[in-house]
N, C-alpha and C positions, 0 to 999 in steps of 0.2 A: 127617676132612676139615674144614677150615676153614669160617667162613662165606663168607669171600671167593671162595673155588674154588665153593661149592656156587652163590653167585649168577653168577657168570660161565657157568659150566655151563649152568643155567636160561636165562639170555640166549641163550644161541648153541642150545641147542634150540629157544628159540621163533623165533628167527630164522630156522633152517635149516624150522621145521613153513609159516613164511608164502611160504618161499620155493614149496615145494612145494604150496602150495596155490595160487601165484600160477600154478605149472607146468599146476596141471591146468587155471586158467580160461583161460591161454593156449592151450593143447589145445584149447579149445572150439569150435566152429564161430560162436558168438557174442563171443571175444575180443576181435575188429578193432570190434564195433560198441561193445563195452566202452572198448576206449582211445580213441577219435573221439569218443566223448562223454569221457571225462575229460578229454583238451586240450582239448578246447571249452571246461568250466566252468572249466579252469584259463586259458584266454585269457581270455574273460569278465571272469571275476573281479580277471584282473591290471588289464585296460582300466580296469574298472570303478574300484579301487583309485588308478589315475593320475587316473580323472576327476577324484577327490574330492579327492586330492592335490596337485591343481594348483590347484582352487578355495582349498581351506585356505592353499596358501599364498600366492596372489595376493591373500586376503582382509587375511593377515598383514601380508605384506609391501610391499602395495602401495603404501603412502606410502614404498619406498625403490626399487622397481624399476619402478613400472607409474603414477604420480603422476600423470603428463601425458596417461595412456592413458585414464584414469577417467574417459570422456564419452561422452555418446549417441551420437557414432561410432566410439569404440574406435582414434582416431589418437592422431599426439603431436602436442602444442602447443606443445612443451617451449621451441622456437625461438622463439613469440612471446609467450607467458606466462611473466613475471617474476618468478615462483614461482605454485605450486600450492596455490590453495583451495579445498575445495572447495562449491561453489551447487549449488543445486536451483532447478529451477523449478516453480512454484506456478499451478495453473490456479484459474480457478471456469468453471465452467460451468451452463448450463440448460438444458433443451429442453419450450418452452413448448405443444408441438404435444403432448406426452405426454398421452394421457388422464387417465391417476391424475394426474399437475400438474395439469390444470386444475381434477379431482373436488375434489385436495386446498383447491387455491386457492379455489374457490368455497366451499368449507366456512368456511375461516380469513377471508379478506379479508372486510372488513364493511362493503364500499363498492358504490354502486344499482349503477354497471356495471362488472360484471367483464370482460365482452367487452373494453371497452374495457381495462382491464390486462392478459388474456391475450395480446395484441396484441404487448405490448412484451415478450414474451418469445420473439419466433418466432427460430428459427437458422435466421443464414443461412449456415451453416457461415462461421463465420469460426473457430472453433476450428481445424479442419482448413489452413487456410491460416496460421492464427498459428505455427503447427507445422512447418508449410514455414518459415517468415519463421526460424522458430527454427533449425531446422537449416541454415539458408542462412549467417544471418549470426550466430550465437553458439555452434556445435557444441562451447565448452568447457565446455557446462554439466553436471554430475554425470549427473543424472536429471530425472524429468518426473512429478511429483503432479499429479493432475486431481482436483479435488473436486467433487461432482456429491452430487443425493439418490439416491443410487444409478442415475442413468441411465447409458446406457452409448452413445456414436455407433455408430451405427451402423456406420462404416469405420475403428471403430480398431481396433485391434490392440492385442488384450488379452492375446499372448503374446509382446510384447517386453517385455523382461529391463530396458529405462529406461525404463520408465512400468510408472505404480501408478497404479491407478484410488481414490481415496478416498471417502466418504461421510462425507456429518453423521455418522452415529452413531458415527463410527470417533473425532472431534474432540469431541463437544461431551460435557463431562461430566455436564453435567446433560438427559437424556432429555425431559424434560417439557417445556425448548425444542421439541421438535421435531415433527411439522417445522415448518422456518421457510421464509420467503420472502424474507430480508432479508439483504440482503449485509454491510451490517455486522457482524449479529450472527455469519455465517459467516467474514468477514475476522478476528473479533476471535478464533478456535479455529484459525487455521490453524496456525501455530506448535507444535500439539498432534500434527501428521500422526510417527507411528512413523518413525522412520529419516531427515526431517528432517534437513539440514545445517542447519549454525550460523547459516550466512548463507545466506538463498536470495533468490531475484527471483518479484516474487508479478505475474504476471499477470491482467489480464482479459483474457477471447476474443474482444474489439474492439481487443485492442492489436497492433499487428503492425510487423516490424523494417522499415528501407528501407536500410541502411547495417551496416555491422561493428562490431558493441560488444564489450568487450572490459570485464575486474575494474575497469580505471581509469578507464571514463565515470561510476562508483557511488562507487568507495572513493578517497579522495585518499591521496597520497605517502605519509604518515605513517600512513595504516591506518583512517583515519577516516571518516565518512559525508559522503557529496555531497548534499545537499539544493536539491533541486531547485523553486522556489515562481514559481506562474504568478501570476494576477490577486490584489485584496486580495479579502478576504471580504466579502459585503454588509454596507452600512451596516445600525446598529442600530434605526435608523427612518427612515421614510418625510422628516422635516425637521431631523435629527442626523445628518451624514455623520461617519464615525470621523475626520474630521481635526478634527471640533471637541472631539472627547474628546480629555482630558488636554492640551490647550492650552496650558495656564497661565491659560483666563478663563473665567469662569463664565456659560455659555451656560444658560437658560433649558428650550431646548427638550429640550436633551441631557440634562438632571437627572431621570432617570427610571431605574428597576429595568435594564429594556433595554440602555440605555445606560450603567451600571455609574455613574450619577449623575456622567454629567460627567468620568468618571476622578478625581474626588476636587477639580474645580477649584471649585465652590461649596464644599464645605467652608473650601478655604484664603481665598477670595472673596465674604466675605459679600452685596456689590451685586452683583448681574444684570449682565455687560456681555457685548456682542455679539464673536463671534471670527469672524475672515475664512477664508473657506473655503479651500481650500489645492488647487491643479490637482495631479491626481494621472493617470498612467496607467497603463492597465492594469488597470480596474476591475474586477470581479466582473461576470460576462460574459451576467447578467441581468439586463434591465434592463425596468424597470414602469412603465406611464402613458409611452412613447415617442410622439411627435408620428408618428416614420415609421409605427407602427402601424395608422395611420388616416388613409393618404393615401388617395383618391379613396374614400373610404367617403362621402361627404357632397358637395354641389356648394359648400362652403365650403373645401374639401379645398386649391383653386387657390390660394386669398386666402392662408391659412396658407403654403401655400409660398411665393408670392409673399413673406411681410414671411420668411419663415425663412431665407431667401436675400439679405434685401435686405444692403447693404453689405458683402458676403462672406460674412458671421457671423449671425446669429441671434440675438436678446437673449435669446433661451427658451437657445440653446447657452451662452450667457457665461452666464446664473445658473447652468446644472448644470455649470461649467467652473470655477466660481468667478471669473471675470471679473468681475462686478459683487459692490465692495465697498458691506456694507452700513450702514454708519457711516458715508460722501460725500455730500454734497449733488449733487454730480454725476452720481452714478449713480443717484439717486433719481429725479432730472429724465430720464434715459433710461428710467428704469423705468414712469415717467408718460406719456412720451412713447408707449411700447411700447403702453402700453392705451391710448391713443391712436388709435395704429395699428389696433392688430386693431377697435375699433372701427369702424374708419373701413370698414377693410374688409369687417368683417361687413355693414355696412350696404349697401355699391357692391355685394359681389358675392351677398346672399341672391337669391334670386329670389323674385316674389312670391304662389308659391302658401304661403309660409312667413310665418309672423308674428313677429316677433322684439320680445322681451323684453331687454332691458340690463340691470344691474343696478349699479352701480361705486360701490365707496364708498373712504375711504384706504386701509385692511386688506382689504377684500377687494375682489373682481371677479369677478362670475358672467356669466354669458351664456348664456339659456335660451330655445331655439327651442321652437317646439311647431307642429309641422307638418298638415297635412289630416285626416292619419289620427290624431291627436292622441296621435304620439309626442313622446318626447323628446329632445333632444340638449342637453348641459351641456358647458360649458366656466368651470372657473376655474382662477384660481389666487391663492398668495398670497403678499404682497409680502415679508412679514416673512422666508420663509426662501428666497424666489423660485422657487417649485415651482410649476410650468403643467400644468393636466391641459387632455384634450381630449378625450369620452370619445364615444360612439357606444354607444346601447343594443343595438343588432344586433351589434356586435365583441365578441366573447368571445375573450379572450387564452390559446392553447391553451399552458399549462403546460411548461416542455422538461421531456422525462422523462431528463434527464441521470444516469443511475444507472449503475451497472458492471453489475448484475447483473438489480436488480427497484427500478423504482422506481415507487411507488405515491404517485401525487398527494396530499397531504392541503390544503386552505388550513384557515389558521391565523384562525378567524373568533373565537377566544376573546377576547371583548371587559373582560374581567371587570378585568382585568388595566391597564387605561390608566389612564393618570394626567390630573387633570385640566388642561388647559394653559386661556392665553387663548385667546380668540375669534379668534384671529389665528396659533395653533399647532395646529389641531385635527387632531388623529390621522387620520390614513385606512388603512380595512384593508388591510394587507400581503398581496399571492398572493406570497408567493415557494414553489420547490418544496421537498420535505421533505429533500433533499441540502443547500440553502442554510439551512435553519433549523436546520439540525444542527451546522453547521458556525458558526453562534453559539451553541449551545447548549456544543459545546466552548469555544468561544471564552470565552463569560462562564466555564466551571468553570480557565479555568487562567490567567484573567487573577485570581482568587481564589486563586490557587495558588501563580503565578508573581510578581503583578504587572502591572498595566495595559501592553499593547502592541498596537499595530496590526501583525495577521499576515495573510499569504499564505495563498493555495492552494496544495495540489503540484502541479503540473503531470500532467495526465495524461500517465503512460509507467508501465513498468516501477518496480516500487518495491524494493529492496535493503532487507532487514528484517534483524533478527539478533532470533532467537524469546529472546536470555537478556533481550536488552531489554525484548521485548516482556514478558516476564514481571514484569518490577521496574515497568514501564509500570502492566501491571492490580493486583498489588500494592498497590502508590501509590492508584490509582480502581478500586476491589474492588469497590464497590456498585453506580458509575456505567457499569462492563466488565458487570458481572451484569445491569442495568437492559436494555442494549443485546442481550444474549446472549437475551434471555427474549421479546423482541420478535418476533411473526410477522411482520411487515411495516416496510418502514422505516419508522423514527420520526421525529419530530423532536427527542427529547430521545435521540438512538440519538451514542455516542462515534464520529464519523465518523472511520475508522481509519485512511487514513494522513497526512491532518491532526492524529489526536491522536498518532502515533507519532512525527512529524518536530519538533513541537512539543514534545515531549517531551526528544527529541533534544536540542534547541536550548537549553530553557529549564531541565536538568536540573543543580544545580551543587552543586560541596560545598567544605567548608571546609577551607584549609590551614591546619596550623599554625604557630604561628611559628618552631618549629626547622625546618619544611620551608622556609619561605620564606627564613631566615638560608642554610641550604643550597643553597640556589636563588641565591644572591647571590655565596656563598663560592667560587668560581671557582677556586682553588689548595687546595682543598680543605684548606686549615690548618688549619682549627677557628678562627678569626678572621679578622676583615674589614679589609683594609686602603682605607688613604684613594682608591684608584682604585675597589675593591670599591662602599665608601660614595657615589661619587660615581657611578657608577654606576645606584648604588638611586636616590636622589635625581632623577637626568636620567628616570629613570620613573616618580615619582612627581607630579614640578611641568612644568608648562607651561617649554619655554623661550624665551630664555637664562634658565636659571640666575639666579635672586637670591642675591647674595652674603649678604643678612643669610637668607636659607632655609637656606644652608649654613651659617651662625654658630650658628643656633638647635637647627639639628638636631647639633653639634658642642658645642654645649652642654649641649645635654638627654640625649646619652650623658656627658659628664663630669659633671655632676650626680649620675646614676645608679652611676658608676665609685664613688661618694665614700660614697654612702648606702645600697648595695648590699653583703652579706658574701658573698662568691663562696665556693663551696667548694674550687676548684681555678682557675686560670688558665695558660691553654697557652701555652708558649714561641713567638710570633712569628717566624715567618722574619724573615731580613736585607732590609731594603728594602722594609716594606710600610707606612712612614709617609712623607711628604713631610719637607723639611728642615726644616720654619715648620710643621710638625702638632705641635698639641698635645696629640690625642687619647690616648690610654690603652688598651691590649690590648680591644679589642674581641670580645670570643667570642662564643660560641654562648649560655652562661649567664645573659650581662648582658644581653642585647638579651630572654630571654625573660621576666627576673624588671623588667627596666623597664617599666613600664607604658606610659610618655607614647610611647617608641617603639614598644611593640609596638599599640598601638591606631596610630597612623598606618602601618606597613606592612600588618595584619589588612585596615583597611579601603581600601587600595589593590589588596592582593593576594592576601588572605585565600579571595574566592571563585571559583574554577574551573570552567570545566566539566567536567560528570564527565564528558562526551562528545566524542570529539576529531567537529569537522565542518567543515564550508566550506558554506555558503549560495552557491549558483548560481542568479542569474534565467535563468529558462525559456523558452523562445522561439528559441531557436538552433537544435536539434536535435530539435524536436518538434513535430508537427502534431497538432491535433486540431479536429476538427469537426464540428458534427454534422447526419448527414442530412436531409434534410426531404423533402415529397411533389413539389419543383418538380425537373421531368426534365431540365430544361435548365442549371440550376444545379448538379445532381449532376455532369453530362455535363462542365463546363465545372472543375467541385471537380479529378473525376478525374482530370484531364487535367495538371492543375497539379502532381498529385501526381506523375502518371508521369512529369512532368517535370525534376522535382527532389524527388525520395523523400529524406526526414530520418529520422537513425537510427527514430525513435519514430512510429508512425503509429495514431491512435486516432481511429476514426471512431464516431461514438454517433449512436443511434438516433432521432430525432425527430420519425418520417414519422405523418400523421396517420393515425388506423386509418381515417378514413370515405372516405377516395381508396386504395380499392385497387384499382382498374386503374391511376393513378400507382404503385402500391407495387412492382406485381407487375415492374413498365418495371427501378424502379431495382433489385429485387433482378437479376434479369439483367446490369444494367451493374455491379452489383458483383461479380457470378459472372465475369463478363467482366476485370474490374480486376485482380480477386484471380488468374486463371489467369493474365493477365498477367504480372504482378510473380514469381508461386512458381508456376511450370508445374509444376515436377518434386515427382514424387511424396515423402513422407518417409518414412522407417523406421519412422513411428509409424501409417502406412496400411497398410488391408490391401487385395489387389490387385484392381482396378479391376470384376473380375468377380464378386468376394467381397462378401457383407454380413454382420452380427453376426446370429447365431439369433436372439440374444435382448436386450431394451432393457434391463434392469434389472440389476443386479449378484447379487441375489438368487436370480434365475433361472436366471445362469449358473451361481453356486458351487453351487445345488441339484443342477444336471444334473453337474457334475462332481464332484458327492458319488457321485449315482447312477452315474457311467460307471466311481468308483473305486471301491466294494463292485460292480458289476458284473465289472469287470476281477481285483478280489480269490477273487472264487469261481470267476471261469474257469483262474485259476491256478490255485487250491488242488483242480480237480477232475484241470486237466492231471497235476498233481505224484501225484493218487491215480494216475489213470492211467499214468502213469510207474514209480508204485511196484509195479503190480500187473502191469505186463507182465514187469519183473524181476525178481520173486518166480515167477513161472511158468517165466520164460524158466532160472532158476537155483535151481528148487527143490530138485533132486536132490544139486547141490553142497553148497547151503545144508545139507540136511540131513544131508550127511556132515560139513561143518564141525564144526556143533554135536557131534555123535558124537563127533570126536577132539579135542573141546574135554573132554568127560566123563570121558575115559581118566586114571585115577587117578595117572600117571606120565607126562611130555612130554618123557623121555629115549626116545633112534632106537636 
């Protein structure tokens, strides 16, 4: 007998032994509960199988069947999105009621009252309504990162599939930052968050939508960045406003470290001359030593408004307008005339429990009262940069704590640092807050970088980041990104981030070559430039019309080159790319690179690029921002304007004083009120109204669902004994006849 007969044989006995052992379990009294569990595990299993295979391949496939679907509410967009990108949105959060935040905070912050900074951290759930505003008006967006020190709201919803709860330690690569308190330092890691789109929109939880935004309020036509810039930056001191840097004249007051020395104008300017200040608007929306500050503080309070008002205008408004030039004899005589004035009036309207001191001399003018109780009050000011203070020793000018996340007052009292001026420029300490001092501390590092320029703020709203930038961004300032990162609290020397990211943006550029810019010109792609091609370059490189000897020279200076150049090859010209009267000579790619005298005047016309395509947008169209304060009637009257006319971007900041809080407690109500307003309806990112989170902390949670998954693990693995051991009883008898006719030394019937 063959092998082949012997194994077939074998086959169809063991086949015909399984049947009849399938015969006896089906005999059993327990057969029917044998097959009801086998299609169950085989349903199961099938189910189970599609789940996985449906995820596999939505995850696969999805940029060719599901693109438009890919958003936190699982519709298409397909009809109003002009192709498929995909963003993320980027939270920060805090919640300053936490007890570990405050344990932590009080440990780190090195400042007398922390009450008072715990303060600026209270939520008033604007997270929760930003989340509405999101879902209302941008449901194209991917997903939802929330970055937190691990805390968790209480009414989110920690097991929706578009939101990831993030933490510091998930971003920050170096631990020993942590924790921090400074938003910088945590804006400058977000980019690090796992899973991360390319491009996402980075939120703060006072930012909230009024309108439908959509990829092209951020990205213009071509694919490139919208930059968005509201006010300028604060001047660099107190009597250098940034219109007198880089002028073309060498101002005096402005030749200092601070002020980047003028922008370089003493250098080129050996004599001192004075530069006219320049009206700008839209200044930096801080402003120090204000006259309004100190209305009815004093019974001289009237007199002052009185001349501040007189002839429409104010002469204190024309110096900080720049109205009064200071090189005129005529505005000198107003100038004189002004102290004049206040004179006059200090005198008609003191009253006489007050004894009043004068002081005026050409340069300066003081005015110091000394009253019953032998306080003080000063007023000067001085003529040479026309700066009026008016100060009140009871007014203490409360700081905005304009921060996105923590901002921690610091004044900048480091005196070590000033330079000496005349008796007639003398420095006065700066309060501005630690946001505005950062925001020159960028300033000076990339006017070192870039080149002297007067820059903008962004605008608060929504920022559109793309994290490859951001990475060539810190790259570029390694030290100055780490310096920022390693900060518990804001700094003032902290890279305020999306000031240094848009700036970056802007001011990033690289060098074309000169075969790139020949190609760039080369329009019929010939490999040579014909006289229209030439004339062309030319209308972009000179002012016009057109000098005929500009086009002789530069028609020269390639024939020149044609003469004393050895080309390696020269390409055949099309028909018709010289004029009838052109004398030029095959023009290529070759000769324009190894000429010199041309390629230095196209290099430096059109040599440098940006390496970033963008469009600069001023700000103020579609964006509100404002910030609170403790006065209930003025919120009341804010709010109203808002529900009036809501603009895409609605960012309201916090700057209600912590010592009125029965004012606080008024407006967090009318905000609770505003906010149900505008986003009544619940979002997919809440959980329902009757539901709270067990647990604050992220730690806490993933603990308990460590312990509910080895708890779940062993309930199975006792069920499955229990399962194994009722069918080992329930079929012992079989079983052990199995094995029996397994033993028999032959499996031929």
């Amino acid at each position: 007998m063959t092998i082949a007969s012997k194994l077939i044989i074998g086959i169809m006995s063991t086949w015909k032994l399984i049947q009849r052992r399938c015969y006896d379990l089906l005999s059993h009294k327990s057969s029917l509960l044998i097959i009801l569990i086998a299609f169950t595990c085989i349903f199961v299993g099938t189910v189970h199988f599609g789940e996985v295979w449906l995820a596999w391949s939505k995850e696969k496939y999805q940029a060719v069947f599901h693109s438009f679907n890919d958003n936190i509410l699982g519709t298409s967009f397909q009809n109003k999105l002009c192709q498929h990108v995909p963003i993320d949105v980027v939270y920060t959060w805090v919640n300053g009621s936490d007890p570990a935040f405050i344990e932590d905070l009080r440990k780190y912050v090195t400042i007398s009252d922390v009450n008072a900074a715990v303060s600026r951290f209270n939520d008033k759930d604007e997270l929760r309504y930003s989340l509405r505003s999101l879902e209302m008006y941008a449901p194209w967006v991917r997903h939802v990162y929330i970055v937190t020190n691990g805390q968790i709201p209480n009414w989110l919803d920690m097991d929706n599939q578009r939101m990831t709860l993030i933490t510091h330690d998930d971003i920050f690569p170096d631990k020993s930052h942590l924790p921090t308190f400074s938003s910088p330092a945590i804006e400058s890691h977000l980019h690090k968050i796992p899973g991360l789109s390319d491009k996402f929109l980075y939120f703060n939880d006072d930012v909230f939508l009024g309108q439908e935004i959509w990829p092209e309020d951020f990205v213009t036509q071509t694919g490139g960045q919208k930059v968005y810039l509201a006010w300028w930056i604060p001047d660099c001191s107190d009597i250098c406003p940034w219109a007198w840097v880089g002028d073309g004249s060498c101002d005096p007051a402005c030749n200092t470290t601070v002020c980047e020395f003028d922008g370089g104008d003493c250098n080129a300017t050996p004599t001192p001359t004075d530069s006219e200040m320049m009206e700008e608007d839209g200044d930096y929306p801080y402003k120090l030593l204000q006259i309004s500050e100190f209305r009815n503080e004093e019974p001289n309070a009237n007199a002052f408004e009185r001349l501040r008002h007189k002839n429409g205008i104010s002469e204190i408004e024309k110096a900080d307008n720049g109205i009064l030039n200071r090189s005129t004899g005529t505005n000198k005589s107003i100038h004189d005339n002004f102290f004049e004035d206040i004179i006059h009036l200090l005198k008609n309207s003191h009253n006489n429990t007050l004894e009043s001191e004068l002081i005026l001399s050409k340069h300066n003018f003081k005015i110091n009262k000394t009253g019953q109780e032998g306080e003080k009050i000063s007023s000067s000011t001085e003529n040479s940069g026309y700066k009026y203070e008016f100060a009140h020793p009871n007014h203490r000018r409360q700081p905005n704590r304009n921060d996105d996340i923590i901002n921690l007052v610091h004044i900048n009292n480091d005196k070590s640092d000033k330079n000496k001026y005349p008796s007639h420029l003398k420095r006065k300490t700066r309060r501005l807050d630690t946001y505005a001092e950062s925001l020159l501390y960028v300033n000076r590092i990339y006017n070192a970088a870039y080149g002297f320029e007067r820059r903008r703020v962004p605008a608060h709203m929504p920022h559109l980041l793309d994290k490859w930038i951001i990475d060539d961004m810190q790259n570029k300032f390694h030290s100055e990104f780490r310096k920022t990162s390693s900060h518990r609290i804001r700094n003032s020397q902290d890279m305020q981030f999306a000031f240094s990211y848009f700036y970056y943006v802007v001011s990033e550029k690289y060098q074309s070559s000169i075969g790139d810019i020949f190609d760039r010109f080369d329009t019929d792609k010939s490999g040579t430039w014909s006289d229209r091609e030439i004339r062309t370059l030319l209308s972009r490189m000179n002012p016009l019309p057109l000098d005929y000897s500009l086009v002789v020279d530069f028609e020269n200076a390639i024939t020149n080159c044609s003469r004393r150049i050895e080309l390696a090859s020269t390409p055949e010209p099309p028909s018709g790319e010289r004029y009838l009267d052109s004398l030029l000579p095959v023009v290529s790619r070759e000769l324009i690179i190894k000429c010199s005298a041309i390629a230095r005047q196209i290099q430096s016309h059109f040599g440098t690029k940006n390496r970033y395509h963008h469009e600069i947008i001023k700000a103020g169209k579609n964006e509100i921002f404002e910030m609170l304060t403790s006065n209930v009637s003025q919120i009341v009257q804010l709010l109203d304007e808002i529900r009036r006319e809501p603009k895409k971007f609605i960012c309201l900041n916090d700057d209600m004083d912590p010592s009125r809080k029965s004012e606080n407690e008024i407006i967090r109500a009318l905000l609770n009120d505003f906010y149900r307003s505008l986003y009544p309806l619940r979002s997919n990112f809440e959980l329902p109204a009757q539901y709270r989170n067990r647990f604050s902390h992220r730690d806490e949670l993933y603990e308990w669902r460590s312990s509910r998954a080895k708890a779940r693990n062993i309930l199975l693995l006792l069920i499955s004994l229990l399962m194994f051991i009722t069918i080992y009883h329930l079929f012992y008898n079989q079983i052990r006849r199995f094995l029996r006719s397994r033993s028999l030394p032959s499996l031929l019937v």
